[in-house]
N, CA and C of each residue as an Amber inpcrd file, in Angstrom:
protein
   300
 137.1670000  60.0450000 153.9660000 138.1420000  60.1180000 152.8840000
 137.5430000  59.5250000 151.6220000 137.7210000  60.3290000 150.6370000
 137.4410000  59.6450000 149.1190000 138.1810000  58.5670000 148.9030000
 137.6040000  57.6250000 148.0920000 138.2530000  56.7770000 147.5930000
 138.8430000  56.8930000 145.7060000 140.1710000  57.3970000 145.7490000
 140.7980000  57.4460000 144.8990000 142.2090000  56.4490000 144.2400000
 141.4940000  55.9490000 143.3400000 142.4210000  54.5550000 143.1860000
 143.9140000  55.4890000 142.5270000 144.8950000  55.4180000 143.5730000
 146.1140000  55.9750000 142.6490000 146.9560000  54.9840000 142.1620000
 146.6670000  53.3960000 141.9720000 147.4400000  52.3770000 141.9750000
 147.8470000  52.4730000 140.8610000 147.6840000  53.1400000 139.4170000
 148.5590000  53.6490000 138.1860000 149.4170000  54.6840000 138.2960000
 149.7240000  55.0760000 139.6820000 150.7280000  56.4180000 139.8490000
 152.0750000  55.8380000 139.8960000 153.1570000  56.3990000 139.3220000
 154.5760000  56.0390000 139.5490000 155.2280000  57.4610000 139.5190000
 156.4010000  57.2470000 140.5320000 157.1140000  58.4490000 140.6890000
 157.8130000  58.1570000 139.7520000 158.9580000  59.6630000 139.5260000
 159.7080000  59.9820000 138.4080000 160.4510000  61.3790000 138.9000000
 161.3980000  61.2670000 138.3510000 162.1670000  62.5240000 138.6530000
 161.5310000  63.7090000 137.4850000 161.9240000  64.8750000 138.0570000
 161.2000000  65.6320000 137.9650000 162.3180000  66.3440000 136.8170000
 161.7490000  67.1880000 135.5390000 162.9450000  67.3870000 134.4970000
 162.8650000  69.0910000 134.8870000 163.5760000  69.6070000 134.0140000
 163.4950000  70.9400000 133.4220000 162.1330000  71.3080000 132.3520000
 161.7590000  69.9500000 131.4860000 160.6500000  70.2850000 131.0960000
 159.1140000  69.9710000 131.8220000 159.5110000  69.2780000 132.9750000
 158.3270000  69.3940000 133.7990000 158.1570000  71.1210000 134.1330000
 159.3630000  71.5920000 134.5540000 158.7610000  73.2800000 135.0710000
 158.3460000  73.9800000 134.4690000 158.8810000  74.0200000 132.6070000
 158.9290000  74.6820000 131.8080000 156.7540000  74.3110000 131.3410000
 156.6090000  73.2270000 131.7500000 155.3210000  72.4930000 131.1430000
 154.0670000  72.8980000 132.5780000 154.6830000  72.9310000 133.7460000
 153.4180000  73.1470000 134.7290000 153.6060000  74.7010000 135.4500000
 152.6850000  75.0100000 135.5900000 152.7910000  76.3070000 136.1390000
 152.8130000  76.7610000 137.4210000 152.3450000  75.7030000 138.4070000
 152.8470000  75.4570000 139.7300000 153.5010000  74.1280000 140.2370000
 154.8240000  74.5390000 140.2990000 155.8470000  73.5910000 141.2680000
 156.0460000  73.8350000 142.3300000 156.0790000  72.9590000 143.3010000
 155.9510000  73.2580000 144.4070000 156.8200000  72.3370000 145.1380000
 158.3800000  72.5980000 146.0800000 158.8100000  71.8020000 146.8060000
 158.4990000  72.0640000 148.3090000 158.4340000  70.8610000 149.2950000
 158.4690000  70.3260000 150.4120000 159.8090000  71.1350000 151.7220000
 160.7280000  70.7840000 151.2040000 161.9100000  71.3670000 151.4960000
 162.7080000  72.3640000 150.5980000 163.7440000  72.8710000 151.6450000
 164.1670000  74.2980000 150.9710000 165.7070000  73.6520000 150.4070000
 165.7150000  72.1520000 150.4090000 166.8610000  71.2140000 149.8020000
 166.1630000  71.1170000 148.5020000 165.0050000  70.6300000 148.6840000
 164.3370000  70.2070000 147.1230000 164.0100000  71.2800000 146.5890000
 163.6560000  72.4360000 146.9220000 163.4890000  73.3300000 145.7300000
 164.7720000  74.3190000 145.5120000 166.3860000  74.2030000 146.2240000
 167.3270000  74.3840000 145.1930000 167.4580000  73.4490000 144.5940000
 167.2040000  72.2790000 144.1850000 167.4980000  71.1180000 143.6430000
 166.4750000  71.3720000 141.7300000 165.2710000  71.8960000 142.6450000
 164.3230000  72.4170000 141.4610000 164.6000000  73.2500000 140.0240000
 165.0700000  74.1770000 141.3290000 165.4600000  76.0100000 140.5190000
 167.0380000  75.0130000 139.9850000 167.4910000  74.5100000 140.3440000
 168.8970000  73.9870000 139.8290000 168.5570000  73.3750000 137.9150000
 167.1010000  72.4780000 138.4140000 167.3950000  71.7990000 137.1210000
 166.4170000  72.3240000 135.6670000 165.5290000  73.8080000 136.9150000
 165.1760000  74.8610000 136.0890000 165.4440000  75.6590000 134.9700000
 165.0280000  75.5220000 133.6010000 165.4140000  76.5110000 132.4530000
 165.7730000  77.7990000 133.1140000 166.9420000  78.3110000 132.7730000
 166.9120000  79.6990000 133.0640000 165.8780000  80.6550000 133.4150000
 165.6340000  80.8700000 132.5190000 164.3530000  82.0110000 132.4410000
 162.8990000  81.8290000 133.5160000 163.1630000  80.1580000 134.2330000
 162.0870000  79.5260000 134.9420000 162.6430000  79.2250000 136.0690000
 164.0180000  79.9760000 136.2480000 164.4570000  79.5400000 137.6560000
 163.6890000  80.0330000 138.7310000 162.8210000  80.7450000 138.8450000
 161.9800000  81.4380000 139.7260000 160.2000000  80.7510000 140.1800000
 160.1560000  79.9750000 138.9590000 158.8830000  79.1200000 139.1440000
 158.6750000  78.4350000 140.5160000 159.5050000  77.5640000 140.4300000
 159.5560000  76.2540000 141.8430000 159.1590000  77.0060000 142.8150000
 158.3890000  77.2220000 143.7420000 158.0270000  78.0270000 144.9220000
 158.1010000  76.6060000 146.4030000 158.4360000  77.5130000 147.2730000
 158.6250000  76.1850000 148.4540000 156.8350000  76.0250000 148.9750000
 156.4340000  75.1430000 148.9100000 155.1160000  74.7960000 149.3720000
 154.4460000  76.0040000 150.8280000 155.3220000  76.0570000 151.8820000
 154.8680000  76.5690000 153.2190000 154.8240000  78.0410000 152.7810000
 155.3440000  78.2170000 152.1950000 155.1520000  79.8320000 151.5090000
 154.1850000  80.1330000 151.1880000 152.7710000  79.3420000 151.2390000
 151.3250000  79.6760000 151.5490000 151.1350000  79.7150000 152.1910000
 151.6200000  79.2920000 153.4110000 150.8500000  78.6340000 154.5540000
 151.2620000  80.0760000 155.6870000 150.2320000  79.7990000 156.7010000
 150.0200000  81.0360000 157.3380000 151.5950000  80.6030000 158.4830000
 152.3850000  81.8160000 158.9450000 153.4650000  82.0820000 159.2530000
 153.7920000  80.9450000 160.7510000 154.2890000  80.3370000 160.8120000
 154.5020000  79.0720000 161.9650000 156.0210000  79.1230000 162.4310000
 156.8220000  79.8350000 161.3170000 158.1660000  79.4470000 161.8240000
 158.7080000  78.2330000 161.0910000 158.0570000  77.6080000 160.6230000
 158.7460000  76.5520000 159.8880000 158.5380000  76.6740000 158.1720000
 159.7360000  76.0480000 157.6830000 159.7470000  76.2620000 155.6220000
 159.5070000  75.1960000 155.2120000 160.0460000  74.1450000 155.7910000
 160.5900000  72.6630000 155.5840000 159.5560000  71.6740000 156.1050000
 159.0070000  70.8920000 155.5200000 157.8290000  70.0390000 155.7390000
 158.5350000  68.3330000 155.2920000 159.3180000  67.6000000 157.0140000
 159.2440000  66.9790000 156.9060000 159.0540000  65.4620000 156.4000000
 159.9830000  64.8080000 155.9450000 159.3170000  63.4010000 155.6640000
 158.7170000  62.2010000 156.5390000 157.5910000  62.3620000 156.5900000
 157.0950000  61.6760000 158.1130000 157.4230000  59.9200000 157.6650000
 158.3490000  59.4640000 156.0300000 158.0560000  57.9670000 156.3140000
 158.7090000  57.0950000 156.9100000 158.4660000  56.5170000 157.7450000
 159.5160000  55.6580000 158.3010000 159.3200000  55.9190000 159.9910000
 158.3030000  57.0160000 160.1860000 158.2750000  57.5280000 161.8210000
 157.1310000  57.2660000 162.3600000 156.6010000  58.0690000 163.1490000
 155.2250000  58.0550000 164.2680000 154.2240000  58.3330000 163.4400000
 152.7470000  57.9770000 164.0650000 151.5240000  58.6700000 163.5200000
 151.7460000  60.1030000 163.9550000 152.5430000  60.7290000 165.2900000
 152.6520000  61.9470000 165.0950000 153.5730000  62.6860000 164.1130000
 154.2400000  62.2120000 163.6750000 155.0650000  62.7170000 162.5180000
 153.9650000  62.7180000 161.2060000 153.5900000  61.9860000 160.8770000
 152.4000000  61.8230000 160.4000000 151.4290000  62.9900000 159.8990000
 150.5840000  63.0620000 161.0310000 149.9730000  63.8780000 161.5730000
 150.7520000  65.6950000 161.1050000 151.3450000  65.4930000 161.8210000
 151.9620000  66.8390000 162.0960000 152.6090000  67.2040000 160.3080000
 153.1940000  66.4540000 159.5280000 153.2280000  66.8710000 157.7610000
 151.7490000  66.6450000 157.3090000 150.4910000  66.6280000 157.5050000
 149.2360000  66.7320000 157.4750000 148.9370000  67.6480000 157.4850000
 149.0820000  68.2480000 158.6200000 148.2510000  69.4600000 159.3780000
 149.2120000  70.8710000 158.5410000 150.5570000  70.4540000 158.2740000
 151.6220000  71.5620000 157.2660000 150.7460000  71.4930000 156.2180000
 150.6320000  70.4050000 155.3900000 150.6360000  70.2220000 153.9790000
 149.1300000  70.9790000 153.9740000 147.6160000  70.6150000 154.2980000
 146.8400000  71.4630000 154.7240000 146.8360000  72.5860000 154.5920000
 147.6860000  73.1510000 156.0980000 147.8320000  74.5610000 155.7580000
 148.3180000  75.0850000 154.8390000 149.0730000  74.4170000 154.0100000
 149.8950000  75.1380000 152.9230000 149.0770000  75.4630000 151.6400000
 148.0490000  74.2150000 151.5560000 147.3160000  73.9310000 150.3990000
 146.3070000  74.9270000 150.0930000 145.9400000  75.1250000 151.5450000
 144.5190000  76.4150000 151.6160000 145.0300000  77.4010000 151.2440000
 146.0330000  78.0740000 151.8510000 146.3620000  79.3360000 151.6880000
 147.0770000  79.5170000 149.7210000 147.4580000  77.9700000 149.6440000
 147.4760000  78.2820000 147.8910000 146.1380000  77.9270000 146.8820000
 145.3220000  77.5350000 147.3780000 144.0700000  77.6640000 146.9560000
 143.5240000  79.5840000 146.8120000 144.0540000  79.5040000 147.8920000
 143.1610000  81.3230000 148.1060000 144.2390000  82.1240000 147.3300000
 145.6330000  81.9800000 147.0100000 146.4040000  82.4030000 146.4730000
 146.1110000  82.2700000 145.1390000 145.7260000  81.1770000 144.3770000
 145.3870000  80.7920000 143.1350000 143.7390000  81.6310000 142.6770000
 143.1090000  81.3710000 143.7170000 141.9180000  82.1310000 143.7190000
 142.0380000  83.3790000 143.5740000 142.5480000  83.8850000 144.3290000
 142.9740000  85.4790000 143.8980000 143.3510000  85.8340000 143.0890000
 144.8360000  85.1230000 142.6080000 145.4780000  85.2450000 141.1230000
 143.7790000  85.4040000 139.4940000 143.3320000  83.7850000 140.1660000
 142.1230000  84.1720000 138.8030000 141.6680000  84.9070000 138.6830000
 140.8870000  85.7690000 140.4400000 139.6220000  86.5020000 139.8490000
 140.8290000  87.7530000 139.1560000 142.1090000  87.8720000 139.2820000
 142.5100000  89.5690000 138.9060000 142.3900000  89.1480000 137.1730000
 142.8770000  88.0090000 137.0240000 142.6840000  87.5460000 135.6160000
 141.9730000  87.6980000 134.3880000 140.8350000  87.4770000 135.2690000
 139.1920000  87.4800000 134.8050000 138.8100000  89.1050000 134.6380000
């Protein structure tokens, strides 16, 4: 594992001009991203995408909050978040080269 000092990170709720300002939002759960598209500009209600919606087909949408539980809980929102990430890497990748 890299060592990445995030000790200047603070959470924050997330606005309408965060969506309007980043071009990929991405929620965890299919609670948090109506919560998203809710506090979404109109015209950007469609941005927020649910994270597993990259990820190759498992049956599951909803990626867990492992805090407070097991190293397998753990583990197992790891191995989601992962999969989700690759398949939006290759999603993003694709998007550029049509770009280009």
């Amino acid at each position: 594992a890299r060592g990445y000092d995030i000790s200047g990170i603070r959470a924050r709720q997330v606005t309408g001009e965060d969506i309007r300002h980043f071009d990929c939002v991405l929620a965890m759960t299919r609670t948090h991203l109506v919560e998203l598209r809710w506090l979404a500009p109109r015209d950007l209600a469609d941005r927020p995408q649910l994270l597993m919606t990259y990820a190759p087909p498992i049956g599951v949408l909803d990626i867990a909050d492992p805090f407070g539980g097991t190293a397998d809980d753990y583990e197992r929102a790891i191995r989601m978040i992962e999969a989700a990430a690759r398949g939006l890497v290759t999603y993003l990748a694709s998007d550029l080269r049509k770009a280009i």
